[in-house]
C-alpha positions as CSV (number, residue, x, y, z in Angstrom):
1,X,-18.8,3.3,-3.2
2,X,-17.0,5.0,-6.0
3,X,-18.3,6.3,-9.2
4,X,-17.1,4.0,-11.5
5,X,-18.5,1.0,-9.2
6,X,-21.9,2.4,-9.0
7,X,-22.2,3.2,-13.1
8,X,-21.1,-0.8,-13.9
9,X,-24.0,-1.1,-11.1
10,X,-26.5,0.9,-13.0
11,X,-25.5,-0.2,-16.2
12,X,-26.0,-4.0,-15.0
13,X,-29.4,-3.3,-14.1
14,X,-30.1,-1.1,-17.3
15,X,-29.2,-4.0,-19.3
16,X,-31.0,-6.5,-17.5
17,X,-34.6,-4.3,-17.5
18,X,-34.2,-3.3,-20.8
19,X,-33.6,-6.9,-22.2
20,X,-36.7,-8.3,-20.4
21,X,-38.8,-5.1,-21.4
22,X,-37.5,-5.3,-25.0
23,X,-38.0,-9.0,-25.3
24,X,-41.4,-8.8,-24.5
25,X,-41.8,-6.2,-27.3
26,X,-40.6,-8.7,-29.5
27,X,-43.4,-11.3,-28.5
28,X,-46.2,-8.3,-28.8
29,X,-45.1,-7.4,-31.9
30,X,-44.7,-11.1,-32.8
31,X,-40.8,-10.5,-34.4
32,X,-38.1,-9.9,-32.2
33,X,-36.2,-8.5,-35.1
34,X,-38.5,-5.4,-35.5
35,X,-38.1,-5.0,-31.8
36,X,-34.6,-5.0,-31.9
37,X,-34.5,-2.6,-35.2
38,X,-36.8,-0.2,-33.2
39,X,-34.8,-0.5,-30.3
40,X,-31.4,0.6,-31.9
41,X,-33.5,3.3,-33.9
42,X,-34.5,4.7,-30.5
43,X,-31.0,4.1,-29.2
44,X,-29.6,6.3,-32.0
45,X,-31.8,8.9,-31.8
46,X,-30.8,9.3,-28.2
47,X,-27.1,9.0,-28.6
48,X,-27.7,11.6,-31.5
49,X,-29.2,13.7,-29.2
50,X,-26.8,13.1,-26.0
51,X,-23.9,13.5,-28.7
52,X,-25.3,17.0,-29.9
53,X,-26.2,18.8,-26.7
54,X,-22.6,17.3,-24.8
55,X,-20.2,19.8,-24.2
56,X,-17.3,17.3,-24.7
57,X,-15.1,17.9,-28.0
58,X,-16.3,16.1,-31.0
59,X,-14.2,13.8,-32.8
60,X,-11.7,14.9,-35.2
61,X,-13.0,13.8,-39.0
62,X,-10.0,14.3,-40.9
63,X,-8.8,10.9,-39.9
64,X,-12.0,8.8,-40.3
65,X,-10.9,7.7,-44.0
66,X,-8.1,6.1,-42.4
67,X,-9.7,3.8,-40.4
68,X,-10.4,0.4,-41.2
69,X,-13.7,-0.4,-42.6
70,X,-14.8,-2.7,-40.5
71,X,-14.0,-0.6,-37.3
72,X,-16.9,1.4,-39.0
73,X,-19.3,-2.1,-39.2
74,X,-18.2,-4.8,-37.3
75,X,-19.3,-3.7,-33.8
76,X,-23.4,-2.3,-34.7
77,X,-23.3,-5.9,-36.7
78,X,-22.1,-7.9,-33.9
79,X,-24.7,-5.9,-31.1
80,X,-27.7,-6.1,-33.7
81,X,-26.8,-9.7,-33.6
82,X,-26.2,-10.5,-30.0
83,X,-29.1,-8.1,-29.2
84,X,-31.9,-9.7,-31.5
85,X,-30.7,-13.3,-30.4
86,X,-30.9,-12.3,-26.9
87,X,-34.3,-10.7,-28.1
88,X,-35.4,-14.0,-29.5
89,X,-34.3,-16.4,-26.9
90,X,-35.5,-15.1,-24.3
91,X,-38.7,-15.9,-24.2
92,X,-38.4,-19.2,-25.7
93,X,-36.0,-20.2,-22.4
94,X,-38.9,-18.3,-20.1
95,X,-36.6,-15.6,-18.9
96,X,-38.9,-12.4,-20.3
């Protein structure tokens, strides 16, 4: 199996785990939209983190005024979105 094969693989089981586990912090916490705030909190502190310690180049800054605002917005909107939906429905359709 090749590389890219088996991280789809793991990625496909990442987001299926974390959506059942995260779901049913939604229903403990009785508000899937804290669950998902808290979620994306601890998402961004990890990226943060992954981001800092990488050896890869960071981006070049210069040119960030030049992009489009929502480039900057749309996407985190759309996930928090899809995410807390998928937070909230789940257990109501007895998937979580």
């Amino acid at each position: 199996m090749n590389l890219p094969a088996l991280l789809a693989l793991l990625a496909g089981a990442a987001i299926a785990t974390q959506a059942s586990m995260n779901a049913r912090l939604g229903v403990l916490l009785d508000s899937s939209m804290w669950a998902t705030a808290i979620v994306f909190g601890v998402s961004f502190v990890a990226m943060l983190m992954m981001a800092l310690a990488s050896s890869l180049q960071t981006p070049d800054w210069s040119g960030a005024i030049n992009i489009p605002i929502y480039l900057w917005f749309s996407g985190g909107l759309l996930a928090a979105t899809g995410v807390g939906l998928f937070y909230y429905l789940i257990p109501r359709m007895g998937l979580g």
